[in-house]
C-alpha positions as CSV (number, residue, x, y, z in Angstrom):
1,X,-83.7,-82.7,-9.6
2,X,-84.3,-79.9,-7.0
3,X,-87.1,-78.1,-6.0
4,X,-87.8,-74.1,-5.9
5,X,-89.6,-72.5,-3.4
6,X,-92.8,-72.7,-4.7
7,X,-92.7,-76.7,-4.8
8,X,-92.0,-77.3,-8.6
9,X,-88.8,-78.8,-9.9
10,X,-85.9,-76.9,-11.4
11,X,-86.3,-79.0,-14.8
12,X,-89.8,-77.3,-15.2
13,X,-88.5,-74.2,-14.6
14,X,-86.8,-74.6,-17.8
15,X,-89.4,-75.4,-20.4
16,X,-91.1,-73.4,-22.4
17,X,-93.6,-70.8,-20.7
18,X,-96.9,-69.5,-22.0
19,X,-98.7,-66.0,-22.7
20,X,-102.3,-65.5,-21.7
21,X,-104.6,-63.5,-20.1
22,X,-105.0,-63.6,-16.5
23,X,-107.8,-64.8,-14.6
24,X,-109.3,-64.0,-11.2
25,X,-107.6,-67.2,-9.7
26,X,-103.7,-65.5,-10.8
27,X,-104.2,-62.2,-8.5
28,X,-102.3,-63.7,-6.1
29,X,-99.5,-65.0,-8.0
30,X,-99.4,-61.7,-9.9
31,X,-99.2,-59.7,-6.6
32,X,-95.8,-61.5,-5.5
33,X,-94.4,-60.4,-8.7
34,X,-95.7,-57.5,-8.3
35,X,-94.4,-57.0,-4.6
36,X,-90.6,-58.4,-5.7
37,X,-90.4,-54.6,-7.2
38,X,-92.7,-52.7,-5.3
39,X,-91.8,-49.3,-4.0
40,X,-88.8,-48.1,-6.2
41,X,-89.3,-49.8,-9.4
42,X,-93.0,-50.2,-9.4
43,X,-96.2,-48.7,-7.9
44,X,-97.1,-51.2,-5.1
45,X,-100.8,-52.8,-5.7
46,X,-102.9,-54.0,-3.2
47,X,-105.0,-57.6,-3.8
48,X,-108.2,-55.3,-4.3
49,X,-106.4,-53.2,-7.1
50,X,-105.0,-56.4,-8.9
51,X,-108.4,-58.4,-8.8
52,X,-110.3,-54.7,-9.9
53,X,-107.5,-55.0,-13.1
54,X,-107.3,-58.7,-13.4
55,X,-108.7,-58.1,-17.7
56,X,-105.4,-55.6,-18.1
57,X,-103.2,-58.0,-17.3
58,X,-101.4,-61.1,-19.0
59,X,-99.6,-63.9,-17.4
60,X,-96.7,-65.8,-18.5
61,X,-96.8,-69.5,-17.2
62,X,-94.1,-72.3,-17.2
63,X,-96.4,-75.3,-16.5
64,X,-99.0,-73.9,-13.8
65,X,-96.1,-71.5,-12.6
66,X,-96.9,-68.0,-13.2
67,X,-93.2,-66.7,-13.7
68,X,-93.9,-63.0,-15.2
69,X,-97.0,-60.3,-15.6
70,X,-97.5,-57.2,-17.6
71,X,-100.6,-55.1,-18.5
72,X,-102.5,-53.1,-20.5
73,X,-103.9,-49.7,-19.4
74,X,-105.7,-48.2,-22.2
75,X,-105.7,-44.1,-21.9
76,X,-107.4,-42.8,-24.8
77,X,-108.5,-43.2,-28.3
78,X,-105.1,-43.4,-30.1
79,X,-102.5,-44.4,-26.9
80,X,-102.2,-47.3,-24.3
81,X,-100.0,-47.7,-21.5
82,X,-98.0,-51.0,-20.6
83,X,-97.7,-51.6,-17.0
84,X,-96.5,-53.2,-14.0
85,X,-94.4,-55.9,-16.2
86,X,-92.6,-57.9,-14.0
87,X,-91.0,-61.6,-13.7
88,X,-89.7,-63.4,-10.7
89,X,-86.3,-62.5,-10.2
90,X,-84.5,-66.2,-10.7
91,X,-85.9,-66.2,-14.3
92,X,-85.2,-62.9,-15.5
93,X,-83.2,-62.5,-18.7
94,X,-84.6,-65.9,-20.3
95,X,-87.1,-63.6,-22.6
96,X,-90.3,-64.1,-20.4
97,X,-90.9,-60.2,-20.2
98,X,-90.8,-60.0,-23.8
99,X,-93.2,-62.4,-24.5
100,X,-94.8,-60.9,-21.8
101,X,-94.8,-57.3,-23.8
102,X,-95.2,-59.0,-27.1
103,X,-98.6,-60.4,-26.2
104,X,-99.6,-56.8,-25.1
105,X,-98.4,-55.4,-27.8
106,X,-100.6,-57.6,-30.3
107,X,-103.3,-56.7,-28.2
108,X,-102.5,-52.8,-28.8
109,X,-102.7,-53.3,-32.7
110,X,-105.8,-55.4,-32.2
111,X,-107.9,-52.6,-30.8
112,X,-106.6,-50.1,-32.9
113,X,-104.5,-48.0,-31.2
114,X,-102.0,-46.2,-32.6
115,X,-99.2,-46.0,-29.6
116,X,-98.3,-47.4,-27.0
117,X,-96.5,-45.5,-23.4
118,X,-94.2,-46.8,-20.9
119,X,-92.6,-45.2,-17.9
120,X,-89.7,-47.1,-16.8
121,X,-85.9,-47.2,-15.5
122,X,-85.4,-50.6,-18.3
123,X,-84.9,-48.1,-20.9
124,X,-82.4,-50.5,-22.8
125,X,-85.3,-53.5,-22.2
126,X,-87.9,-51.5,-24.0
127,X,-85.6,-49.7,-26.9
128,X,-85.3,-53.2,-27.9
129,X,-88.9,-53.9,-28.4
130,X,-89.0,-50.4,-30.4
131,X,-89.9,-48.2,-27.5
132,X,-88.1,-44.2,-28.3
133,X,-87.5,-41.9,-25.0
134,X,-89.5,-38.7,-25.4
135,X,-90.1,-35.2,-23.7
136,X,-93.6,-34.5,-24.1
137,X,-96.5,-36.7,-25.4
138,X,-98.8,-34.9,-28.0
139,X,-102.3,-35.1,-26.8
140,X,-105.4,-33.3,-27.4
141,X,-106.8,-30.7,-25.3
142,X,-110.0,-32.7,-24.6
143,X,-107.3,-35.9,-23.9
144,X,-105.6,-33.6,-21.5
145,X,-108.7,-32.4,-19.7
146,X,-110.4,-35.5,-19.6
147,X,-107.0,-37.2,-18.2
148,X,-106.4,-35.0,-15.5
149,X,-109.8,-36.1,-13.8
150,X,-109.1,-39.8,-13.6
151,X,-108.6,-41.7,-10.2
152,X,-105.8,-43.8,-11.2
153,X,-102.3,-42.7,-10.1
154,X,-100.8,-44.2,-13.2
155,X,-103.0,-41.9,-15.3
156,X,-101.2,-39.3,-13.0
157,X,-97.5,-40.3,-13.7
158,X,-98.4,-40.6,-17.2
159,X,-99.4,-36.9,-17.0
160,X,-96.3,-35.9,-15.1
161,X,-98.5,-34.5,-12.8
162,X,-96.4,-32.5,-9.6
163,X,-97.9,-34.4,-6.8
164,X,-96.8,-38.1,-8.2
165,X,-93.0,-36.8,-9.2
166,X,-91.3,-38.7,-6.3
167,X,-92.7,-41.6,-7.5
168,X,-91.5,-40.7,-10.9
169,X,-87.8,-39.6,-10.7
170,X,-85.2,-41.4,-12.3
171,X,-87.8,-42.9,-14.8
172,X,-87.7,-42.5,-18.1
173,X,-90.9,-41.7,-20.9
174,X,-90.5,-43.8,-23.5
175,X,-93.1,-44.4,-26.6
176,X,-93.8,-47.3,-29.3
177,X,-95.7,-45.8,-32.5
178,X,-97.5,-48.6,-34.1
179,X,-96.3,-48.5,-37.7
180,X,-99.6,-50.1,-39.3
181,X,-103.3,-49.8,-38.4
182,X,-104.8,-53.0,-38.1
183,X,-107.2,-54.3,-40.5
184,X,-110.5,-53.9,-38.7
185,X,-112.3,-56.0,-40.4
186,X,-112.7,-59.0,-37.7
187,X,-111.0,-62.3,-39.4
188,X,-112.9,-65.0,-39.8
189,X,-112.2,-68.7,-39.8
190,X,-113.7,-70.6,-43.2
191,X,-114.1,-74.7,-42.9
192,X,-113.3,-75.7,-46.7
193,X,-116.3,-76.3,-48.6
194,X,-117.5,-80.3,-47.4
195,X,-117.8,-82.6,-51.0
196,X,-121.3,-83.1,-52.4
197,X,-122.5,-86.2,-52.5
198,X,-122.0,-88.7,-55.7
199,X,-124.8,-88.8,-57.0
């Protein structure tokens, strides 16, 4: 059995991995994954940004390994925004990033919005989770205006704003409609009724 860089064995590498929400103690785990793609395929994230969006994100674990990351930006009422969905480069193609999207996609139908936005160059990844390309995004007026004032330079590339369309080029808009609204009534666990007593 050999060992990977990160100490665990090659035979754990291969077992089944896990989908969950990050905590504060995967920031750093998430930032390597993060910094494998930095630059041209993603926007690099400093430790501060990644432990102020540790609740967007979801990790994917085999054993205590963190081996991919995605997350969840919501943008407004109706439309979310996956991100930064990454896996470490000796395990890609083994369906971790799909999980990976899968969980955020649940999550999507679970607070009730209605699509879901990626900007990406793995246009043949996400048209296989249901993803179209598209020109323009339909918003609202008030959307638009209320948009254009946010801090976040994602917000900004989701905008197609002028000043972020270096870090933009090449990448393609892509967009998941959510076929069915979720049922919003929260669902609830029963125990079955417990036997009366013989009496």
């Amino acid at each position: 059995m050999s060992s990977l860089p990160d100490g665990s064995s090659t035979a754990a590498a291969a077992g089944p991995v896990a989908v969950d929400r990050a905590r504060a103690a995967d920031v750093r785990a998430i930032k390597a994954l993060v910094d494998c793609y930095a630059g041209p395929v993603l926007l690099e994230k400093t430790l501060a940004n990644l432990y102020e969006d540790v609740t967007e994100f979801w990790v994917a674990r085999r054993g205590t390994r963190v081996v991919g990351c995605g997350a969840l930006h919501v943008l407004w009422e109706d439309i979310g925004e996956i991100r930064t969905v990454a896996t470490l480069p000796d395990v890609r193609g083994q369906g971790i990033g799909h999980a990976v999207c899968a969980a955020i996609i649940d999550e999507v139908g679970r607070l009730g919005l209605r699509r879901l936005f990626v900007l990406t160059f793995e246009v043949t990844f996400f048209a296989g989770l249901g993803f179209r390309p598209i020109d323009e995004l339909d918003l609202t007026p008030e959307a638009l205006t209320e948009l254009r004032s946010s801090y976040d330079a994602g917000v900004a590339e989701f905008l197609d704003l002028p000043f972020v369309k270096p870090n933009t080029l090449g990448n393609t808009r892509m967009l998941l409609h959510l076929d069915h609204p979720p049922d919003p009534s929260p669902k609830r666990l029963t125990a079955p009724p417990s036997p009366l007593p013989a009496g």
